[in-house]
C-alpha positions in Angstrom: 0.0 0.0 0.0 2.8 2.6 0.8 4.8 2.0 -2.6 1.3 2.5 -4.2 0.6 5.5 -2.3 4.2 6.9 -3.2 3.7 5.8 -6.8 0.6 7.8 -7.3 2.6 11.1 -5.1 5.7 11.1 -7.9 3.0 10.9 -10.6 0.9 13.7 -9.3 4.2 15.6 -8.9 5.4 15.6 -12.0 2.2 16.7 -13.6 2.6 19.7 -11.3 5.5 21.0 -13.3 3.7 21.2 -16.2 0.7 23.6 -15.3 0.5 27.3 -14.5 2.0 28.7 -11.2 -2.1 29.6 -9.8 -3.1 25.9 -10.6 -0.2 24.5 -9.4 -0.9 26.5 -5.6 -4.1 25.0 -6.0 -3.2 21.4 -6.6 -0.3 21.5 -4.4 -2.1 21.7 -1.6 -4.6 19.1 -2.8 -1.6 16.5 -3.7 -0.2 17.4 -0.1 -3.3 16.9 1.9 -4.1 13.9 0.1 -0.4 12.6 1.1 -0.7 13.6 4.5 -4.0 11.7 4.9 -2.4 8.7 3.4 0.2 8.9 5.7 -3.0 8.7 8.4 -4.0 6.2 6.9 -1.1 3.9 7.3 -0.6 4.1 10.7 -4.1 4.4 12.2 -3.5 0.9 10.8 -0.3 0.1 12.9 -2.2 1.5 16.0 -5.3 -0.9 15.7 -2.6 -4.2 14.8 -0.8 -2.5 18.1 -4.2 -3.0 20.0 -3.7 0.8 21.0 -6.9 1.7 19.7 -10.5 -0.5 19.7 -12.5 -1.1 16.9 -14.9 1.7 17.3 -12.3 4.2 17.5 -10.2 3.0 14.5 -13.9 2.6 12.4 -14.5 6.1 14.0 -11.4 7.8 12.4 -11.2 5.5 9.6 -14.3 7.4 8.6 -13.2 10.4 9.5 -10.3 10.3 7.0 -12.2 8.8 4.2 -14.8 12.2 4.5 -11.5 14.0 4.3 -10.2 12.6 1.4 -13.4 12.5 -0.4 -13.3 16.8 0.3 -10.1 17.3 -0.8 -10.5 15.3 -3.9 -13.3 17.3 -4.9 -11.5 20.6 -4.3 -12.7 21.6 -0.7 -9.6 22.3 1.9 -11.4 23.4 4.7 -10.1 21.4 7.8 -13.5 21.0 9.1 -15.3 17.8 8.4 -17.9 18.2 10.7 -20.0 19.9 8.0 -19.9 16.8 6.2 -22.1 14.3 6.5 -21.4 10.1 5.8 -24.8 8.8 4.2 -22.6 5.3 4.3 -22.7 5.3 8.7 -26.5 6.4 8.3 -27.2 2.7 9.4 -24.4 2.6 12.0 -25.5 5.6 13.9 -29.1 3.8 13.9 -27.1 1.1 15.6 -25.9 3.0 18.1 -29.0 4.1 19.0 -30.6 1.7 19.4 -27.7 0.0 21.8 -27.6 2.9 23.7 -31.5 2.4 23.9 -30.7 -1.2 26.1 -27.3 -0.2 27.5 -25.6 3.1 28.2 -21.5 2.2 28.3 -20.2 2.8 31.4 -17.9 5.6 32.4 -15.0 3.6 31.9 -15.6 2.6 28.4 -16.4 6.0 27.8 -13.5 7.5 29.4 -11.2 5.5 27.2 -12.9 5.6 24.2 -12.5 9.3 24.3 -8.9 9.0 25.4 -7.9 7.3 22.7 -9.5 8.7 20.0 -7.4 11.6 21.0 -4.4 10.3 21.7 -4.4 8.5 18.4 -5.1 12.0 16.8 -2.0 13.2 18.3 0.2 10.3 17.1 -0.7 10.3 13.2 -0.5 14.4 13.2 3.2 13.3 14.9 3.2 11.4 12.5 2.2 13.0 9.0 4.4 16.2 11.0 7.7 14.2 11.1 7.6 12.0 7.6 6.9 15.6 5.8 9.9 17.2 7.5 11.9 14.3 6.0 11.1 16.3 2.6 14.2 17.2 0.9 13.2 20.8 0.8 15.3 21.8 -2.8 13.1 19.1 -4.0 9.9 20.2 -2.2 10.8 23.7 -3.3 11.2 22.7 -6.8 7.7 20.7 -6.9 5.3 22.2 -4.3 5.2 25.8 -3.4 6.1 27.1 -0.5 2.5 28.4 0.7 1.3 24.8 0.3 3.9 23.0 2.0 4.1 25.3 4.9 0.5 25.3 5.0 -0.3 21.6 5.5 2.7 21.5 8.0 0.9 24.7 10.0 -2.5 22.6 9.4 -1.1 19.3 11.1 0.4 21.5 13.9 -2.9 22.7 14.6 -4.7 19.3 14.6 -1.9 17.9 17.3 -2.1 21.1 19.7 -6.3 21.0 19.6 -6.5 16.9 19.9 -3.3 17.2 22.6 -5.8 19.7 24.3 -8.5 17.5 24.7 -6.8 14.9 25.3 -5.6 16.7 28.1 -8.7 18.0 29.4 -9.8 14.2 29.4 -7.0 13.3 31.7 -7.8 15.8 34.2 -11.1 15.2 34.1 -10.6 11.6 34.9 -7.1 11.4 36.2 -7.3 7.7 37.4 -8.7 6.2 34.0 -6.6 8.2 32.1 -3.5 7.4 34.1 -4.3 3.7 33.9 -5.1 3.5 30.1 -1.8 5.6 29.5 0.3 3.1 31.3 -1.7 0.5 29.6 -1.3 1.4 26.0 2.4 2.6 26.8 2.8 -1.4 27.5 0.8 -2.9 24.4 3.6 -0.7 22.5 6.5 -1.7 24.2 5.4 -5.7 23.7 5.2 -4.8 20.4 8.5 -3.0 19.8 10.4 -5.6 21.6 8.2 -8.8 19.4 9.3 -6.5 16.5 12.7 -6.4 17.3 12.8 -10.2 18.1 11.1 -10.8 14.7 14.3 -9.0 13.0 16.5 -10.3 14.8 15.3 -13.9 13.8 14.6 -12.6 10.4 18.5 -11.5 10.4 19.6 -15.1 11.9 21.5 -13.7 14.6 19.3 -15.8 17.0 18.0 -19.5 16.0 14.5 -20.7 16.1 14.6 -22.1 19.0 15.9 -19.3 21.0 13.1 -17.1 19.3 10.7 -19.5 20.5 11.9 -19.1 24.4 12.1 -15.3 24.4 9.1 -15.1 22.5 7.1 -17.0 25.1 9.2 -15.2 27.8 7.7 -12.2 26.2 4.2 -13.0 26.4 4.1 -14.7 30.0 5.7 -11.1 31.3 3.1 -9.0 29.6 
């Protein structure tokens, strides 16, 4: 999926070079946005294999980002979705209801659903922040202008500051469910660093199966 994704980014950035200097601002910022969301994409994906995020709040931004997308492709840059509206969820939300109807979640499940919708929002801005600054800029400079590039950066800047804020106020406003989901997830993602590195290792034959096999388990009986 990435090499696809990058495929389609060096096509679109070649056709940039070839168009006027207004329609190039103009689908700049499209082609940048649309990276960016890609990026998103990819690892909203690593975060629900990490088990850092449930089901409903990986479907939740899933959506999200699909709306986006689908906005940008048709030439609307506004950073607010919420005007949007998702005919495909009509029957989901008719779902909720109706569970909701029968049995409200409890505080705890609500607590942490809000928590880490958040707190994923915070990584994958991180995230689309970091892998743009990785840009090498003559090259940037030379296919995207400057507004646009500096623009999505300032855009993603803001997204991680607002969801960081709310995050925030969640923890406050529950400090002991917060604090204990925090340490929780901060452990799924250590467990899954360390079967990574394992995996390499093995991959790399500097250990033999065997010995994968007894730290692997080792692994899992500690966490």
């Amino acid at each position: 999926m990435q090499l696809e994704q990058e495929a389609k980014f060096t096509e679109a950035c070649n056709a940039i070079n070839n168009i006027s200097s207004e329609a190039k601002s103009q689908l700049t910022h499209s082609v940048l946005r649309i990276y960016a969301i890609g990026i998103e994409k990819r690892h909203l994906k690593t975060l629900y294999h990490h088990n850092e995020i449930s089901e409903a709040v990986y479907r939740r931004l899933q959506g999200k980002l699909q709306l986006q997308l689908e906005a940008v492709e048709m030439g609307n840059l506004t950073s607010d979705v919420s005007l949007h509206v998702d005919e495909k969820d009509i029957f989901e939300h008719m779902a909720t209801r109706l569970r909701k109807l029968y049995k409200r979640d409890s505080e705890i499940e609500r607590v942490s659903t809000q928590y880490m919708y958040y707190r994923a929002q915070v990584i994958l801005s991180r995230k689309v922040i970091k892998e743009l600054a990785t840009f090498d800029q003559e090259y940037a400079n030379h296919i995207f202008t400057s507004e646009a590039y500096r623009h999505t950066i300032d855009l993603y800047e803001n997204f991680k500051a607002q969801s960081q804020k709310k995050m925030d106020a969640v923890s406050i406003a529950y400090p002991q469910i917060s604090a204990s989901l925090s340490e929780e997830l901060a452990s799924r993602r250590v467990e899954k660093i360390e079967e990574l590195v394992l995996h390499e290792l093995f991959e790399k034959e500097l250990i033999n199966q065997k010995l994968y096999i007894t730290i692997r388990n080792e692994l899992t009986g500690k966490h």
